[in-house]
KEMI-194040 format. One record per atom (N, C-alpha, C): x, y, z. Coordinates in steps of 0.1 Angstrom, whole numbers, plus 5000, padded with zeros to 4 digits. Each point is the difference from the previous one (the first is absolute). Last residue first. Example, Ala and Ser with C-alpha at 12.3 -4.5 7.8 and 13.67 -1.06 7.14 Angstrom:
! KEMI-194040
512849785071;500950115000;499250115008;500349434999;499150125000;500950125000;
This chain:
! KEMI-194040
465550735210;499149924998;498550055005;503950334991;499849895010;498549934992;504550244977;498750025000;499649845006;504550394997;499249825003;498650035001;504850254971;499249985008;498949905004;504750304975;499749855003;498650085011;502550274977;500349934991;499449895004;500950455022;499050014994;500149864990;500850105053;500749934989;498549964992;499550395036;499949864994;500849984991;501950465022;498349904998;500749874997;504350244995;498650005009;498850004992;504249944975;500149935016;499250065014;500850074954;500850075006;499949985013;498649844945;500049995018;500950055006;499650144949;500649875012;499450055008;496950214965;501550035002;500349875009;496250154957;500849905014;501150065006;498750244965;498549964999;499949935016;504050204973;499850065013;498550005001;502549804959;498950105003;499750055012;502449614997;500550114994;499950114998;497549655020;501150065011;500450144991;497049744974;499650035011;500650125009;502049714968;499650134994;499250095012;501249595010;501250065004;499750144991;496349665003;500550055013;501550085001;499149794957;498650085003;500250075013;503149664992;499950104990;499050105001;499549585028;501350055002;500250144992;496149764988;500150035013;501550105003;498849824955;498250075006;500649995015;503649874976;500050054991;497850035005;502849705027;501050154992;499250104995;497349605006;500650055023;500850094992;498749764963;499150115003;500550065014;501949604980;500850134996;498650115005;499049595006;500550045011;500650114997;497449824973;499250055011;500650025013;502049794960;499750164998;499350065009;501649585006;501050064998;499450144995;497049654995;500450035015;501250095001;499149894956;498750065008;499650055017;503749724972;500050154995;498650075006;501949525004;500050135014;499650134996;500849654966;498649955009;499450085008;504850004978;498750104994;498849985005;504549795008;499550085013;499050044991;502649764975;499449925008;499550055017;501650194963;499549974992;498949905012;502850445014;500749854991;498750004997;499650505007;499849885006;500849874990;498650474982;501350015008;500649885008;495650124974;501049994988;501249985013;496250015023;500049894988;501149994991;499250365030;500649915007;499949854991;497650364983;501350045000;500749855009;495450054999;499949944983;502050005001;498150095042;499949904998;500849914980;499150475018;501249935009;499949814994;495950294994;501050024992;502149945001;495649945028;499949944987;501250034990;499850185047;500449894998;499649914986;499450455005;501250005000;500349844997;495450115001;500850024987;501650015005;497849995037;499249854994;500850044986;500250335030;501049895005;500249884989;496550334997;501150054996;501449915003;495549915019;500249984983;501450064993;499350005050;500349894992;499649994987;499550425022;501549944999;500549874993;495650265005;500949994990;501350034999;496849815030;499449924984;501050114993;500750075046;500649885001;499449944987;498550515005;502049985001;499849824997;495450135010;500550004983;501250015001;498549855046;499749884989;500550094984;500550195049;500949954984;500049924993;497150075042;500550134993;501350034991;498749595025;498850034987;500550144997;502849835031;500249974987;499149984990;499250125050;500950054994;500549994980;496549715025;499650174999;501250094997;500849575011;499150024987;499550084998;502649985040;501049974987;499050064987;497849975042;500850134997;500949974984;498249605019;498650104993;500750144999;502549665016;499949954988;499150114994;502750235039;499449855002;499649944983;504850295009;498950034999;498649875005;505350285007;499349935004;498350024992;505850154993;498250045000;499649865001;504850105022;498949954986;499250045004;502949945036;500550144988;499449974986;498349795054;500749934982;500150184997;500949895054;498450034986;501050004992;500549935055;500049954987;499650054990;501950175054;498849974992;500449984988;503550065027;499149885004;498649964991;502750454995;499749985019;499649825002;499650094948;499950175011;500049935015;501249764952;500249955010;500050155006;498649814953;500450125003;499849935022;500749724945;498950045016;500750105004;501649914960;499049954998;499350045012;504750034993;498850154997;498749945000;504449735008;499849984987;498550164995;501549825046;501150074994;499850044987;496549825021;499950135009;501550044990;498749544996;498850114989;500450175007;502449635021;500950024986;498650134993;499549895044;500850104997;500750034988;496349715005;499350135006;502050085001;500649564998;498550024987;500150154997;501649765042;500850054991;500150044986;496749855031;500650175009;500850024987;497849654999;499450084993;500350145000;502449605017;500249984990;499350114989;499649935049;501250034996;500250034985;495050055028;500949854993;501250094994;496650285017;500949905013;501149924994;497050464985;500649914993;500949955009;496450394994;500749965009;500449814995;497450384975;501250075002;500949895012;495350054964;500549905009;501350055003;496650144968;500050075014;500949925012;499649904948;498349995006;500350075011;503750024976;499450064998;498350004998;503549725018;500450115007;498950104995;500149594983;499250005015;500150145007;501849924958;498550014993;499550025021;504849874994;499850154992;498350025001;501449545016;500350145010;499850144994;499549624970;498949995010;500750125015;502949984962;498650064993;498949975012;504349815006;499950145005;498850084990;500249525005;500250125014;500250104999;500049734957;498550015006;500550075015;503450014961;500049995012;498750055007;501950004957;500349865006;499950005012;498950374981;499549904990;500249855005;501650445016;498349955006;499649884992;504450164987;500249955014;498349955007;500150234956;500649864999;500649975013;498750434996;498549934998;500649794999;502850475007;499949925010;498749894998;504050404976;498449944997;499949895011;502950465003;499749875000;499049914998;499650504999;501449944999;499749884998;496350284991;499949935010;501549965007;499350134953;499850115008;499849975016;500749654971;500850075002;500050125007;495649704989;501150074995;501350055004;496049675005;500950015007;501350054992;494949845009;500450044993;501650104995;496549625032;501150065001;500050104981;495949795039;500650044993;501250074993;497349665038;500850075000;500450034986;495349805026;501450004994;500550124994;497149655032;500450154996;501150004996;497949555020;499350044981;500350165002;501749695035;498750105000;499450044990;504149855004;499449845002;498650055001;502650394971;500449925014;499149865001;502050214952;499050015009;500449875017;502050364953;500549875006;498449995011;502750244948;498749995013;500349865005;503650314963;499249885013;498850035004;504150224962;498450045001;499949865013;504050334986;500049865000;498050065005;504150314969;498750025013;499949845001;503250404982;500249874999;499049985008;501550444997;498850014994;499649814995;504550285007;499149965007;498949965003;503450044972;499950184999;498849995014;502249634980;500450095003;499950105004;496749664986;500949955009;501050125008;497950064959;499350025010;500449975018;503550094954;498849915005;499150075011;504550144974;498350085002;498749915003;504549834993;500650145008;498050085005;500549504983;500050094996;500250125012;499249404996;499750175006;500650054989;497849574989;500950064998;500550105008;496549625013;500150134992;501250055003;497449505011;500950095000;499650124992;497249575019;500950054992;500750115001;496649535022;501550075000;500050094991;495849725033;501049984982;501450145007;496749605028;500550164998;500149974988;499149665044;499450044989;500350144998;502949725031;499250134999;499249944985;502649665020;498649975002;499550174998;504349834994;499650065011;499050025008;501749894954;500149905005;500350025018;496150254963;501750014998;500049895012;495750104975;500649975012;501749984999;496350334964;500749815002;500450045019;496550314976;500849985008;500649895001;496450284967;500649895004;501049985011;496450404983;501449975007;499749895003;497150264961;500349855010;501649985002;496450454999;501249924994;500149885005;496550335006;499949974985;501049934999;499550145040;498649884998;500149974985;502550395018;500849875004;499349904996;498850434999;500349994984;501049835007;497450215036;498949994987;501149924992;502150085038;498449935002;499649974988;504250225000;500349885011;498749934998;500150414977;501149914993;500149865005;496950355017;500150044985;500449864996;500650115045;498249974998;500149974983;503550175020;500449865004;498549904997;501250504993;500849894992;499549885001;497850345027;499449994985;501049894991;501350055042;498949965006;499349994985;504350255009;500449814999;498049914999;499850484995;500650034993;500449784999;498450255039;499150024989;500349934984;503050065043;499349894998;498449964989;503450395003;500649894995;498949915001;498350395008;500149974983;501049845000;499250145046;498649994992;500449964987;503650175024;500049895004;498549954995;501350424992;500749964990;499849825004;495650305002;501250005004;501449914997;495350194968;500449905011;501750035005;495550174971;501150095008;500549915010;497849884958;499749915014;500650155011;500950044953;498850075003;499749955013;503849894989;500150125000;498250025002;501449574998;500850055011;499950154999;498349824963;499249935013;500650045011;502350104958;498350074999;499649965015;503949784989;500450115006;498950095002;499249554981;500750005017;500050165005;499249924954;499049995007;499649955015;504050094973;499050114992;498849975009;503149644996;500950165006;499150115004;498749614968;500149945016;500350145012;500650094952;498750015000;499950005023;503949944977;500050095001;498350075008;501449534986;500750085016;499750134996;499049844963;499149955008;500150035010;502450184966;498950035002;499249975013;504249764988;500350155007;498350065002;501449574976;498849985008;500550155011;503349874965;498649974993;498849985007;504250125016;500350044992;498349994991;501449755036;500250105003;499650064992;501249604985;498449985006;500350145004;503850004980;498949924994;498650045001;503649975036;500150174983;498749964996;501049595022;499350145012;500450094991;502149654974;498349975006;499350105003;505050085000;499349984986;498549995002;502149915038;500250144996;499450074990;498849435018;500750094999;500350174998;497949635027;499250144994;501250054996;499449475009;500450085004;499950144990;497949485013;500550134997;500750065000;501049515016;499150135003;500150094988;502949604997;498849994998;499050065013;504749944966;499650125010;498149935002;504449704979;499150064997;498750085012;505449724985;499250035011;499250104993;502549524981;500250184997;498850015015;501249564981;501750085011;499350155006;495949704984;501449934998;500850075009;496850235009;499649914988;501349954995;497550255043;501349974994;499649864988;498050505036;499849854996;500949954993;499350415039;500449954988;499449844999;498350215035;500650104995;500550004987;499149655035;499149994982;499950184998;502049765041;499050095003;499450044985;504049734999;499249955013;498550075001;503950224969;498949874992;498949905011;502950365018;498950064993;498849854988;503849925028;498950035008;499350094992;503849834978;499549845009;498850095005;502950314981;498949924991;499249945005;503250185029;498850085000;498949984988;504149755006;498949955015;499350104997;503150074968;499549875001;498749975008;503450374994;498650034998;499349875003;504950095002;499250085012;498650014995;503049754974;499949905020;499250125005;500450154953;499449905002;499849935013;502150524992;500449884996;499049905006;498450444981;500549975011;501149854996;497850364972;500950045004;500249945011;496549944976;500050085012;501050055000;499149774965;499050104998;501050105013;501549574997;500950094995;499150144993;498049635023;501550035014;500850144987;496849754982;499250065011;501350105004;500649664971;499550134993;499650105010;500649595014;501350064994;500150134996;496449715011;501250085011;500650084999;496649954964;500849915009;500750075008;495250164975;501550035001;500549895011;495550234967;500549875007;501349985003;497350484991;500449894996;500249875009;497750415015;499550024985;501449844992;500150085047;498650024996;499549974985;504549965031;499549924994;498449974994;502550305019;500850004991;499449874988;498150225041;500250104992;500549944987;500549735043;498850024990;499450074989;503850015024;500249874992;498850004997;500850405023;500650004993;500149874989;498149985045;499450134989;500550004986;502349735033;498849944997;499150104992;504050235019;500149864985;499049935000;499450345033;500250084986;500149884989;497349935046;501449944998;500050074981;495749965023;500650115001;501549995000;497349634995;499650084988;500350115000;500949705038;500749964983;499750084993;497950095042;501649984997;500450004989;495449875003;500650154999;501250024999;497149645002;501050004993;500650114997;496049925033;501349904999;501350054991;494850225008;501449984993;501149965003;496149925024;500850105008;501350064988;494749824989;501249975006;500950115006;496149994967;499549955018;501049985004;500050254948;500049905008;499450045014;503450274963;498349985004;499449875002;505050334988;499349905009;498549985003;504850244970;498750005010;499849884995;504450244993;499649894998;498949975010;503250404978;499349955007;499449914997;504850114979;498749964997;499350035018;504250114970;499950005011;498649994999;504649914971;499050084998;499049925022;505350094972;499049915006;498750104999;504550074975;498850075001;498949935008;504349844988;500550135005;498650095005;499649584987;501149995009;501150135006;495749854967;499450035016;501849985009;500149984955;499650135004;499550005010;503049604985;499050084995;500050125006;504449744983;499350025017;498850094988;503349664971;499750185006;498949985011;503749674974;498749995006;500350175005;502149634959;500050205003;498950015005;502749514995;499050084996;499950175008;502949535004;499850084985;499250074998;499949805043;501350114996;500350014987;496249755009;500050115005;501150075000;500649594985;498950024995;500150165001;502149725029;500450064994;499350054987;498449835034;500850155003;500850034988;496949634999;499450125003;501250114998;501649615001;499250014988;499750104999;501749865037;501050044993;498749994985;497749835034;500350125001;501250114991;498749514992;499150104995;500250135010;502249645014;500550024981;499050124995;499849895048;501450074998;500350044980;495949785018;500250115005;500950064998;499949574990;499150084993;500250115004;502249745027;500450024984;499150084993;498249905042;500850085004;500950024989;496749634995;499650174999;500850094999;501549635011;500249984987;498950104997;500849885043;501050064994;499850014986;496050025030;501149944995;500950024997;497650295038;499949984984;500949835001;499750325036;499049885003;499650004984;503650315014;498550034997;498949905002;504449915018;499550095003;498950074996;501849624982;499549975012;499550135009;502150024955;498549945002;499649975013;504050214996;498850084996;499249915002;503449745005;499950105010;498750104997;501949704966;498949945009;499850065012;502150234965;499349965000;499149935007;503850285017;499949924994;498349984996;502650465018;499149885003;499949914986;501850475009;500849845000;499549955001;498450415005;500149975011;500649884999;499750284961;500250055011;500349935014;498749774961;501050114989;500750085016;496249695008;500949924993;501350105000;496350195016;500449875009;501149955000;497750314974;500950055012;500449905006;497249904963;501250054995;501050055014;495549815009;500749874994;501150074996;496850315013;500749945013;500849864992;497950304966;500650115010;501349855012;495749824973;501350014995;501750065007;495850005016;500349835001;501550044989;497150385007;500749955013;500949914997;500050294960;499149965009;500449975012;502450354969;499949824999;498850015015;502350434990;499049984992;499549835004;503650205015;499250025011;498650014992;504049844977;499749925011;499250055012;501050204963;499749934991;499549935019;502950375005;498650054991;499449855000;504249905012;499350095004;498550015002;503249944967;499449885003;499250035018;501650344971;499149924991;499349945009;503350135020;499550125001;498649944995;504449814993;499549985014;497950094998;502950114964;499449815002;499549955012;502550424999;498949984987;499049935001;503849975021;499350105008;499149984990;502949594988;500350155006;498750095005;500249495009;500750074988;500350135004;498349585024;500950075004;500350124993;496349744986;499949985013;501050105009;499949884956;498950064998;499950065015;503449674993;500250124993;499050115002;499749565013;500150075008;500950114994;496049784977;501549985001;500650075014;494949734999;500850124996;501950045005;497149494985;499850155006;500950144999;500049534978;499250045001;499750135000;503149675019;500850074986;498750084993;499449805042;500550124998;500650064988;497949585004;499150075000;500850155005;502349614989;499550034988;498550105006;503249885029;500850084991;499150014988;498349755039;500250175001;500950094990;499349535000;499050044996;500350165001;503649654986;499750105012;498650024997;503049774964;498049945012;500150055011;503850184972;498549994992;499049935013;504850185005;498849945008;498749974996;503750174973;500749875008;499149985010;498450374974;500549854998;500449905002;499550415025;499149934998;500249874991;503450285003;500049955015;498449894994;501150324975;500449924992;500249865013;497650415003;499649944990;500949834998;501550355028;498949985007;499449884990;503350264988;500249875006;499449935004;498850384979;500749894986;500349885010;497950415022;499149934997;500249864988;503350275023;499549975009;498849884993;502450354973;500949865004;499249905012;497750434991;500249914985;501049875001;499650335039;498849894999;499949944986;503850285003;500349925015;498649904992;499950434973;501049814999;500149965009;497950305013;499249984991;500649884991;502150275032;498949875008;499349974988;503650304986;500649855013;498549945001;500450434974;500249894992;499849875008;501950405015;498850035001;498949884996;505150104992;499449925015;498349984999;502950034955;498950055011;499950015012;502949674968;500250165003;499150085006;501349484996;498850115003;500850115005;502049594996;499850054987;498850114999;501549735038;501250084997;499650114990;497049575017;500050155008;501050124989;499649534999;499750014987;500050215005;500949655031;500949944984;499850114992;497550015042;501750024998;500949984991;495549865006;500350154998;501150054997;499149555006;500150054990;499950144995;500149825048;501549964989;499550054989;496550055023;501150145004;501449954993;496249684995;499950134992;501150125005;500149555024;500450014983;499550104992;499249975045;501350024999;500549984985;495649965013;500250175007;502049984998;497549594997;499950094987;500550135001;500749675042;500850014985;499550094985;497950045040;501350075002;500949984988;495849845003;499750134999;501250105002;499349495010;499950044981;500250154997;499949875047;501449974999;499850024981;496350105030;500450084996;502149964991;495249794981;500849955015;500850154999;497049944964;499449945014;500649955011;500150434956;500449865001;499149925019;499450484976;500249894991;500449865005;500050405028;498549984993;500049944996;504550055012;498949915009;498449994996;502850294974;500449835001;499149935013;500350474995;499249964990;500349865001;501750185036;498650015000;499549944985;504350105000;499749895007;498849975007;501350354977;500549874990;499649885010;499850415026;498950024986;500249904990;503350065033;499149965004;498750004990;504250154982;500049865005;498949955008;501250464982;498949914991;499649865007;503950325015;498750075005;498749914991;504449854990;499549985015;498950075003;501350074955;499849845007;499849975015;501850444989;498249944989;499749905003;504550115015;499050035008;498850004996;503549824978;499749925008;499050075012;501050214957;499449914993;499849885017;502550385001;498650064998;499249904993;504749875008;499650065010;498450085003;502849824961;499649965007;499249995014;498950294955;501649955005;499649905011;497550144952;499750015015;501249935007;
């Protein structure tokens, strides 16, 4: 290497030599003299490299001999015997390769670890500078530096491959049953919180492990561990994170599908018999149809399950779990339904059954909101004139949303209205449809149950009973009603008459 291509390598390296020296030593006047005895000894030794290519990789080989030998003559430096330690700044500067490793390795490292190496290696910071900035000791802040160079480098001897949720995330719905407003919605509709639970269902996995299932880097998941583990989403056993909701997986729902078809088929079979010999209208069969489900599954086959509800730290009492979608979900194809009843200060109450066919499900806004269930139920005792500001504004969200129908000023509900003695006169005439839907429901859910046993951790199997009585809302509601449709048995609302999916029965 000739002169002249040997003083511009050196110059273009010079600030980078001198960054690495100041990491090492504790004044910057040590950091000029070391930064000047490795470029002299480059210089000595520079000529005999034929490569250019060859330059930084011998540059930091000379770098780390003086570096070494500098230490000696400072043996009771502390900082020299705890950077002789850490990582070389070879590993640090090297070539693309190595960059690349190192890289990789350091969006893998924890927090505590992650922020003690940028400090130091990146942001210069002295040891007793970090500690004062993390509010560590310094003699942590060594630990941290010795055992992160451990780690990485550890990890850059190793052949790490990205999982399959990094090309292939997967996409979960995530229900809700409870008295609350689901609080933790947000988070559980966020794809990477779906995605870390997915990952962490069937094994126990570290960060680490985590960040490299996803395909994300570690700083961008952290805070979304911290809030899932907040809300007991996950649980954590030593380092590793473990999934703690159900979840339905794909595999599961085939499964159960697959081994309870008879039974929806049956459910199917004796909805469609009722609506056809009923000669019922299309708004008639729907509410015919939410009125036998909800009598079958909601009333009777509910008294046989014990829904536990813990109190989350919101004070909702609920539980949580998920299901896999699928191109052919119910969800998709529309047919996703939310079930409520809500009652006014008046004991009338409002039933929701709230399929999609309706657009927007709206039963979870009455839910948290006794006003507008006590305005909806007044409108539909005959009450149409409303002074108080707050009931005006009641009356136009129930007027936007289809619920009240607004002629000239005059008020009325777009539901079927019934009193409690009409009701029971109505749904005696499907007392044999609502005994053989729930027995037919009743074997799905037994059988779901024996399946969702083989699929569950070890430490969700308790749920396997409750978890099947809810796989029944897919697999005796949702499923059965889209064969329904399928069969040009139902068709959508089309947006006159009564909204066939929800109705109030007055006290």
């Amino acid at each position: 290497m000739d002169k002249q291509e040997l003083d511009t390598k050196i110059a273009a390296a010079a600030k980078v030599i001198l960054s690495y020296c100041a990491a090492r030593t504790s004044s910057h006047f040590e950091a000029e003299d070391l930064a000047q005895e490795i470029i002299l000894e480059i210089y000595k030794s520079a000529y005999n490299i034929r490569n250019p290519e060859a330059f930084y990789g011998f540059m930091w080989s000379v770098a780390g001999n003086v570096y070494k030998q500098w230490c000696k003559k400072k043996a009771k430096n502390k900082e020299c015997e705890l950077t002789d330690n850490l990582i070389d700044s070879e590993e640090l500067f090297g070539d693309n390769s190595e960059v690349g490793l190192l890289r990789r390795e350091l969006s893998l490292l924890c927090e505590k670890y992650r922020k003690a190496v940028v400090l130091y290696y990146i942001e210069n910071k002295s040891c007793l500078q970090i500690s004062e900035h993390l509010s560590i000791s310094e003699s942590m802040v060594k630990y941290l530096l010795f055992k992160s160079r451990q780690i990485l480098k550890e990890g850059m001897s190793m052949e790490r491959n990205y999982g399959q949720q990094s090309y292939n995330p997967k996409e979960l719905s995530v229900l809700y049953w409870g008295n609350g407003k689901n609080t933790y919605n947000s988070l559980y509709e966020n794809k990477i919180s779906q995605n870390i639970l997915f990952a962490c269902y069937n094994d126990k996995l570290t960060a680490e492990e985590i960040s490299l299932e996803l395909g994300i880097a570690l700083p961008y998941i952290e805070d979304i561990l911290k809030e899932l583990v907040e809300c007991e989403a996950l649980l954590i056993d030593g380092r590793k994170y473990y999934t703690n909701i159900v979840i339905f997986t794909l595999d599961c729902a085939v499964e159960v599908a697959n081994k309870t078809r008879v039974f929806r088929n049956n459910i199917s079979q004796t909805l469609s018999e009722l609506i056809v010999k009923s000669e019922l209208s299309n708004s008639e069969a729907w509410l015919t149809v939410c009125c036998v489900l909800y009598k079958a599954i909601f009333e009777n086959l509910q008294s046989e399950v014990d829904i536990e509800l813990s109190e989350n730290k919101f004070g909702e009492n609920c539980i949580v779990w998920a299901v896999e979608k699928t191109s052919d979900s119910m969800r998709n194809k529309g047919f996703e339904f939310g079930v409520s009843n809500t009652e006014s200060n008046s004991g009338d109450r409002v039933q929701f059954f709230d399929f999609t066919v309706n657009g927007d499900m709206v039963h979870h806004s009455f839910y948290s909101s006794k006003s507008l269930t006590n305005v909806f139920t007044d409108i539909a005792k005959g009450k149409t004139d409303f002074e108080n500001e707050y009931e005006k504004v009641v009356v136009a969200e129930l007027v936007k949303k289809g619920y009240v129908l607004n002629n000239s000023g005059k008020l009325a509900v777009n539901v079927p209205v019934f009193s409690k003695e009409e009701f029971e006169r109505f749904m005696s005439k499907f007392d044999g449809a609502v005994e053989a839907v729930e027995q037919n429901a009743k074997k799905i859910m037994n059988e779901a149950e024996k399946i969702i046993r083989n699929y569950i951790p070890v430490h969700l199997k308790k749920q396997a009973p409750l978890m099947a009585y809810f796989r029944i809302f897919e697999e005796a509601i949702s499923v059965p009603v889209g064969t329904l449709a399928e069969n040009k048995i139902l068709f959508p609302y089309n947006g006159n008459g009564l909204l066939p999916t929800t109705y109030i029965v007055l006290k």
